[in-house]
Structures are given as structure tokens and as C-alpha cells.
N, C-alpha and C positions, 0 to 999 in steps of 0.2 A: 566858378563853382567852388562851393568849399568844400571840403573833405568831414565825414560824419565818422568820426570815432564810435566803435557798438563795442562794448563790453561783451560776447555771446556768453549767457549763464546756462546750464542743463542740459540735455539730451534732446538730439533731433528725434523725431517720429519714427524715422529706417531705425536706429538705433534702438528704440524702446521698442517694436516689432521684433526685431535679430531677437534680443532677450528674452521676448514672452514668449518666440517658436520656441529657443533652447529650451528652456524651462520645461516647455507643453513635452517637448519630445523626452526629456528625464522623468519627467512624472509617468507619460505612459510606459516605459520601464520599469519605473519602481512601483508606480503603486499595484500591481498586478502580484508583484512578487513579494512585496508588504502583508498583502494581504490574502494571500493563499490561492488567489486563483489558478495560479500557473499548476496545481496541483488538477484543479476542476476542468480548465479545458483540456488536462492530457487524458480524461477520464471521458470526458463526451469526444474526442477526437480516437478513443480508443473503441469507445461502442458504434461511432460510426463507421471503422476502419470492417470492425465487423459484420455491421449492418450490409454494408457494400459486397464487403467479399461472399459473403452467403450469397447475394441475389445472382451474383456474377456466375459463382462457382453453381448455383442451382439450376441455372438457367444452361449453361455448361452442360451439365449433368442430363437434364430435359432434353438436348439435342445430339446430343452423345452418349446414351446411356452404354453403349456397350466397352465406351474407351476408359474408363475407370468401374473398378469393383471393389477396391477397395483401396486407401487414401492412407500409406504409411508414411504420416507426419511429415508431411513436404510443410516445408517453413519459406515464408516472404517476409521478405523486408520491407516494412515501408518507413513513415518519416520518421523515425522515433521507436515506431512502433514492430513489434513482431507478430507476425500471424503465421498460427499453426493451424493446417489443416486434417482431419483424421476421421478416421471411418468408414463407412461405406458409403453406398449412393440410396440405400433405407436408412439412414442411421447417420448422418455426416453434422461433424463439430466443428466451428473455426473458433480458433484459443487466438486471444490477442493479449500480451505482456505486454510490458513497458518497462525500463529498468530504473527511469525516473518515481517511477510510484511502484512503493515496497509494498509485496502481499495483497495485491489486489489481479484480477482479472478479468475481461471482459468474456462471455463464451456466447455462441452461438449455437442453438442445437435443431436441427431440421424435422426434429421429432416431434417439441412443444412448440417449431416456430417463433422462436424469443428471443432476446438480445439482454444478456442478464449477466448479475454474477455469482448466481446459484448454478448448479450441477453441471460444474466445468468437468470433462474426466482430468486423470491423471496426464501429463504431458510427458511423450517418451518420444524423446527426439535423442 
């Protein structure tokens, strides 16, 4: 038998795979933060945080009405996010800040039923 000499020229297949993951996985990194998302989902992860904690804290409230009367701004932490609770159990707000996103807030008010960022009260923690 004779021996066949190969020149091998370019890139095997694993190899061009390796590099099109790396790649794929820096792109979803950057283009989010390129282009302003990371702003938008801390803003629906904020009125969700709200949405939740109302139903939680309401339903709370429906089966215990006697063990709160009134809610002086007990604060939870969740991922990112702060939620402040306040008011009473006719009258109850949850405030959700974030410190990633300047001058904005999420509010919940069990008055209008709403998840908005109109008629937050004052926060006194």
C-alpha cells in the first residue's frame, strides 16, 4: 500500500459550530443592551412584580381581613426589584422601584384596580 499524502486546507465542521455558538451567545448579550431593551423588560418585569404581589397580597387580605388594618410600608425585595406595600385593606398600594431605571415607577392601586404609572402616592419608608 502506498501512503497518500493530504494537504488538510480550512476548518472542520465542530469547529465552524464552536464559533457560530460563541458568536450566537455574544450577540444575545449585546444586542439587547445595544439597543435599549434591557431598559423595557425591567419595566414589564416591574408591572408584573406588581400585578402579582396585589393578587397575592388581596387575596391575603379576603381571607384575613382582620390581621391587617393598615400596611405601614412593609418593603420586599425581589429580583432587581423593590415593592413597597402601603395602606389599608379599602385603600391598599403596592409601589414597585427599581434602581436600574431612573424616575419611573410601577403602582398598583386596589381602588381603580390598575397596574399603572399614574397616581403612585408619596413613598415613606
Amino acid at each position: 500500500m502506498s501512503k497518500i499524502n493530504r494537504i488538510e486546507k480550512g476548518f472542520t465542521l465542530l469547529e465552524l459550530v464552536v464559533a457560530l455558538v460563541i458568536i450566537g451567545i455574544l450577540a444575545a448579550i449585546v444586542v439587547p443592551l445595544a439597543t435599549g431593551q434591557n431598559e423595557s423588560m425591567t419595566k414589564s418585569t416591574m408591572k408584573a412584580d406588581a400585578l402579582q404581589t396585589s393578587i397575592e397580597l388581596e387575596s391575603y387580605l379576603y381571607e384575613m381581613p382582620s390581621d391587617v388594618s393598615t400596611l405601614q410600608s412593609v418593603v420586599i425585595e425581589t429580583e432587581g426589584n423593590e415593592v413597597v406595600l402601603q395602606g389599608s385593606y379599602d385603600n391598599l398600594f403596592v409601589i414597585v422601584t427599581n434602581p436600574d431605571v431612573h424616575d419611573y415607577q410601577v403602582c398598583y392601586s386596589s381602588v381603580t384596580q390598575t397596574v399603572g404609572e399614574a397616581e403612585c402616592p408619596t413613598q415613606t419608608v
